[in-house]
C-alpha positions, 0 to 999 in steps of 0.5 A: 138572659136568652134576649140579652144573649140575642140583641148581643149576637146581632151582627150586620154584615151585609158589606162584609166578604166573611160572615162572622160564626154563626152561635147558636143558643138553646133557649132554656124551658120556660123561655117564650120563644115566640115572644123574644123571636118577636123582639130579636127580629123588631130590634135586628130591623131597626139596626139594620135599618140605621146601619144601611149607609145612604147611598142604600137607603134613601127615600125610595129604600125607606119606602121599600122596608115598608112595604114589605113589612105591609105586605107580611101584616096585610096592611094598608099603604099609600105614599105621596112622592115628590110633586104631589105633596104639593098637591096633598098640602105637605109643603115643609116635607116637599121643602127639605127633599127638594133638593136632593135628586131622590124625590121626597115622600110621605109613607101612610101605613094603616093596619088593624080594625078602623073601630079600635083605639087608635095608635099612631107612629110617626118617625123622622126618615131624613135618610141623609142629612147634609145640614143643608145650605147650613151645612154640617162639618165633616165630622158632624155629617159622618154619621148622618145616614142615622137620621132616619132612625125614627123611622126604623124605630117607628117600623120596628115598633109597628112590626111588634105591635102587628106581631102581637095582634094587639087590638089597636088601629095602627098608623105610621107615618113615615116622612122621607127625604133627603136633606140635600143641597142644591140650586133649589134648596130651602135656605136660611131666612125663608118662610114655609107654609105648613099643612097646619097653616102655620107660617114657619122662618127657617132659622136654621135649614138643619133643623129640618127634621122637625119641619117633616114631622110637623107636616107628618103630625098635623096629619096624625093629629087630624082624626084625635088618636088616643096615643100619638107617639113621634121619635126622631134623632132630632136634637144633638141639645138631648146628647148633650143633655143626657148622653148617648144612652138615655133618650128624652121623652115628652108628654103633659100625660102624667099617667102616660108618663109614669107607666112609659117609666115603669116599663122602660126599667122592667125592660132595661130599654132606658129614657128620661122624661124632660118638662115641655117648660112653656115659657121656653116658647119664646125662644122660638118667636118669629118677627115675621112669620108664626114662629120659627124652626130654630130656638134663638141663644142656643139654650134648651135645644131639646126642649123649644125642638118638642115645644115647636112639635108641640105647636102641630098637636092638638086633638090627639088625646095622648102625645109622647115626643122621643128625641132618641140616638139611635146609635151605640157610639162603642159596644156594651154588653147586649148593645154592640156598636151602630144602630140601636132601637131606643125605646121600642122595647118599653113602649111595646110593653106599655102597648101589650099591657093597655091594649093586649 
């Protein structure tokens, strides 16, 4: 009671001229309030985060948050900024924030002893996502300052897990843009190099999420951490498919898999898993490059957007892909209407119990 009491007062006003009352609750004996402080103050971030409109959080912004979340934990951070991804080889992140006048970047934060298992988050930052050259409607662009929701869900979740002292080594990794549109856009047709070396045709510019984080996750992938975890406001295909409240999630772990279950119902923090189906794979073949970012036919759009993910991961020895909303379209008790953090509650459970 005292956290559904918590995540139901959440308020955002930082444009409102009037606060709102302030209600205050007494938690009752028994109550570990040094527990629900921790996840009241990881959930008030994520939606903050979310809620921001664009014109205040862009990439540099993203960055911002955290950093201060580095400087409260003593972890390390280290950004690559615009041209220099080039040069650090992350040339699809470089590709999709090019366009836009706030420079592209990829956030690297490090927290935690380097010997203990390794824990890596990795969250899609588009801070605004226009479609690019395949430009939304209105009406699918008006909520688009969500896009970064991966992002916040992966610092949320960092703030938990760095809460909580677990013994991991922690990694996020953030890419940050903005998928805009000008003379020097990427387009339709075109044919990215990727930090993996694969060749990617852009068959479609707004399936742009799924090209920084391949670039994100070939990097995550490179030093084999035992849990790789990706969440990203990836598919409008996972809407369709499960709606605004249940979140997809893909792994080949059984045993990952039935615990992530097991916690998200003790938790009430809902997701359902959905088959990474090989042969839908086909879907994304390519006639003149590796393969390509868009599945041809429209079917199965969740599922080929993980399959396509799926290409950049190898070594790590566990991998969960989550393909979350991040948004509460109307208000439900406990879950008022904007940004939500989907999931981070039952993977921080899932994380206490495996590593605390």
């Amino acid at each position: 009671a005292p956290l559904a009491f918590g995540l139901g007062t959440y308020r955002f006003e930082r444009y409102r001229s009037r606060a709102a009352r302030a209600v205050c609750l007494v938690p009752p004996a028994g109550v570990d309030v040094a527990a629900l402080t921790r996840t009241l103050e990881a959930v008030t971030l994520v939606r903050d985060l979310v809620n921001t409109p664009a014109n205040d959080l862009g990439p540099a912004e993203i960055e911002d948050a955290a950093r201060a979340l580095a400087a409260r934990f003593d972890a390390a951070l280290n950004v690559v900024v615009g041209e220099a991804l080039l040069e650090e080889n992350f040339p699809m992140i470089h590709a999709v924030g090019r366009a836009a006048t706030r420079a592209p970047r990829l956030i690297d934060l490090t927290w935690g002893p380097e010997d203990a298992p390794k824990v890596t988050l990795v969250g899609k930052g588009v801070a605004f996502d226009t479609g690019g050259l395949d430009i939304k409607t209105s009406a699918g662009m008006l909520l688009m300052k969500k896009d970064m929701g991966g992002a916040a869900s992966a610092l949320g979740l960092a703030q938990m897990i760095m809460g909580r002292g677990l013994k991991v080594r922690l990694r996020v990794l953030i890419p940050a843009v903005e998928n805009a549109i000008s003379g020097n856009a990427f387009r339709p047709g075109d044919v990215l190099k990727s930090r993996k070396g694969l060749s990617v045709e852009i068959g479609n510019t707004d399936a742009e999420g799924r090209l920084v984080l391949a670039d994100a996750l070939t990097l995550a992938d490179a030093e084999a951490p035992d849990l790789l975890i990706d969440f990203a406001t990836l598919t409008g295909a996972a809407r369709v498919a499960l709606g605004p409240q249940l979140p997809p999630a893909y792994t080949d772990d059984e045993g990952l898999a039935a615990d992530l279950a097991r916690h998200a119902q003790a938790e009430h923090d809902p997701l359902w898993r959905m088959p990474l189906w090989a042969p839908y794979a086909a879907m994304l073949d390519s006639k003149i490059a590796d393969i390509n970012n868009a599945g041809s036919g429209g079917f199965a759009g969740s599922i080929t957007a993980a399959l396509f993910l799926k290409r950049f991961v190898g070594a790590a020895k566990s991998w969960l892909h989550l393909d979350i909303y991040a948004w509460n379209p109307s208000t439900r008790p406990g879950r008022p209407e904007g940004g939500e953090a989907q999931t981070i509650r039952a993977l921080d459970a899932l994380l206490a119990e495996r590593y605390g």
